[in-house]
Phi, psi and omega in degrees: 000121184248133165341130163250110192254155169291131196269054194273035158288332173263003149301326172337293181320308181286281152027251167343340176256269235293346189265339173308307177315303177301307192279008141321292201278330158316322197275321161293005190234327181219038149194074192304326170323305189331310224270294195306326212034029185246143191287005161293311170320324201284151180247009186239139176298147201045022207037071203286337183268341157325315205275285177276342169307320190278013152198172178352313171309311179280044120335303180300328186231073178223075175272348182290346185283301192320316183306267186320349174277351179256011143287317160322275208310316193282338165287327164311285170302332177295314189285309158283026182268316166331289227281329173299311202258344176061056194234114208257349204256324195275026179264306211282340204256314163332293218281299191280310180287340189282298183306315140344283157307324185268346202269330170287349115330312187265005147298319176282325194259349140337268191339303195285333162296286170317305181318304176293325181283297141002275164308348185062046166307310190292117150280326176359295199307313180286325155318321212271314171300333171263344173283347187059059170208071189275004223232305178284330201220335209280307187304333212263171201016049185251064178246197137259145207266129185250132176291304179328307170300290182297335119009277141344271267251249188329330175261331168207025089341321189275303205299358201214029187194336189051050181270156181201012188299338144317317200209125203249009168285331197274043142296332209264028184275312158347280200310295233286302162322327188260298180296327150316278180341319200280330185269326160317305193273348177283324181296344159284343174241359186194046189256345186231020168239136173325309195302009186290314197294334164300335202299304163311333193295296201307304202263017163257355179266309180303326195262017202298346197260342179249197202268335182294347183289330178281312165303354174264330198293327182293339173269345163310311160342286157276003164273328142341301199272352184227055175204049173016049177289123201278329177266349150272005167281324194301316176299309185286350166300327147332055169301317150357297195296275190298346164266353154301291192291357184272289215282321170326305178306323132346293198276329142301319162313327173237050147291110173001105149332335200213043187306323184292335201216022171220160187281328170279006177275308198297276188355324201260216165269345144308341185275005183263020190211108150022110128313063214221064213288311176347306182286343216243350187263341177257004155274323161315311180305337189278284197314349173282310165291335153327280170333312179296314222252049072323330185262123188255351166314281186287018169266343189266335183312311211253015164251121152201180187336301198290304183308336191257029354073259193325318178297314144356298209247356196303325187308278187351297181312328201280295244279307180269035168280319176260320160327304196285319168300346189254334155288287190262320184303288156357254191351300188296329149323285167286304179345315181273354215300313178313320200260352187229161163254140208303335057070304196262332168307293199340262206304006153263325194266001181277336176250022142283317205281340204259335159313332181255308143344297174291322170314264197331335216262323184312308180289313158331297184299303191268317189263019168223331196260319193278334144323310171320299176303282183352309198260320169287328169307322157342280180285350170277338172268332185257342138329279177304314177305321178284327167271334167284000000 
């Protein structure tokens, strides 16, 4: 049985994704162009953000990718957890302690959502008709808010229904949960046996269209990288090899999201290739992650101080974030919209927003998410401890 020791070279990963994430939905709310490429959206002379959504350059905000690359990583630790330890009890004690961690965070920030909505906090609606990105930003939570629902909603809907009406990134809990579940149970039944590689084949083919396909290729992953396969070690010797495939992958990842439906899309250099963005974001993502974790240039890139900090608070951030864009950001917005040229009210509500943010997620992370860990660890042992 060997140590699991901690990778904090993927706190980067997560950092860099989570920032991705936040800069989708900024970019959908007040320079809606980046997503759309249609030049009615826009806020720049020649559309410049048509311009960057449509190439490389929307990197910066290909949080659709980023999500699934935080789908990856969770079928990855579960698959290096196995494969170090072959210890099949910590799958199921994993499993139980997960639930946990996540539902109470997002239960404070349900609550905190209704709460704010209750008050007439969300401006969204009214922000997005003057930014002209009501298609993208305008519609959420513009209901009246039931404390009971949201409740329902943060304890078992999102993990089981893929409800997000409160907080609409906690679509992606459904996947991350259900899929943890999913990679748990193929490594308990066939995680110490050959048939796992059909297993993985069938189930990366039923699931070829959806989101489940990314917690499986992370454990593909991690069964790669922790079972001394003599031809993935010759591959990872091919550093050449493997920083092609990091930035190729790269590159795949920033296909237009919304590739499939715009003419400026076919027009362009993406348009010599399938719409097939799903695939194309959750195979890059394995190759990133293969790659990261082979390459020690770029573990040393993506380890220091400041990412492991950020990483600390990355739930938090993702949970409270589009609250904070449909509130204080909102707000902050019209307030100003008469008085600044829009360009510099962005990039001033853009370091407000990502400040308030970090507050908040900070004050979360300790008096709500680690409380949290604290208490599932608690009840995973006098579980467990009772079925052994």
């Amino acid at each position: 049985m060997k140590k699991v020791e901690r990778l904090n070279f993927l706190n980067g990963i997560k950092v860099l994704s989570f920032l991705c994430v936040f800069h989708v939905h900024f970019f959908n709310a007040f320079y809606p162009a980046i997503y759309s490429l249609n030049p009615v959206d826009s806020h720049t002379a020649g559309n410049i953000e048509a311009i960057i959504g449509c190439s490389p350059l929307n990197i910066i905000s290909a949080g659709k990718f980023t999500v699934r690359l935080f789908l990856i990583l969770s079928g990855f630790f579960i698959a290096r957890k196995y494969f170090l330890t072959g210890n099949e009890k910590s799958i199921g004690e994993g499993a139980f302690k997960k639930y946990f961690r996540l539902v109470v965070p997002i239960l404070f920030v349900n609550v905190l959502a209704a709460i704010l909505m209750y008050l007439g906090c969300y401006k969204n609606d009214e922000a997005a008709i003057a930014a002209n990105s009501v298609t993208f930003f305008g519609s959420y939570n513009q209901f009246q808010p039931n404390f009971f629902v949201a409740a329902k909603e943060a304890l078992w809907d999102c993990f089981f229904r893929e409800a997000n009406t409160y907080n609409g990134p906690l679509w992606f809990m459904y996947y991350e949960f259900m899929g943890s579940m999913l990679v748990s149970a193929i490594l308990v039944l066939f995680g110490k046996s050959k048939a796992r590689y059909l297993v993985y084949a069938v189930s990366a083919l039923l699931l070829a269209k959806g989101d489940f396909l990314a917690p499986i290729c992370g454990m593909v992953v991690g069964d790669l990288l922790y079972n001394d396969y003599k031809w993935v070690k010759k591959l990872q010797g091919k550093k050449w090899l493997l920083w092609v495939g990091f930035f190729a992958a790269l590159l795949i990842a920033t296909y237009p999201p919304i590739g499939e439906y715009s003419e400026v899309v076919k027009k362009s250099i993406y348009g010599l290739f399938p719409a097939k963005v799903l695939l194309y974001y959750i195979g890059a993502g394995a190759i990133v992650l293969f790659c990261v974790c082979s390459l020690e240039k770029l573990q040393k890139v993506l380890t220091n101080k400041v990412f492991d900090f950020f990483s600390e608070i990355s739930y938090c951030f993702y949970l409270i974030h589009f609250p904070v864009l449909c509130t204080v950001s909102s707000a902050f917005y019209l307030l100003l919209k008469d008085s600044l040229n829009y360009h510099l009210l962005a990039l001033i509500n853009y370091v407000l927003t990502i400040l308030v943010c970090t507050g908040l997620s900070w004050v979360m992370h300790k008096y709500v998410e680690k409380p949290a860990i604290k208490l599932a660890e608690t009840f995973t042992k006098k579980l467990f401890q009772k079925g052994a």
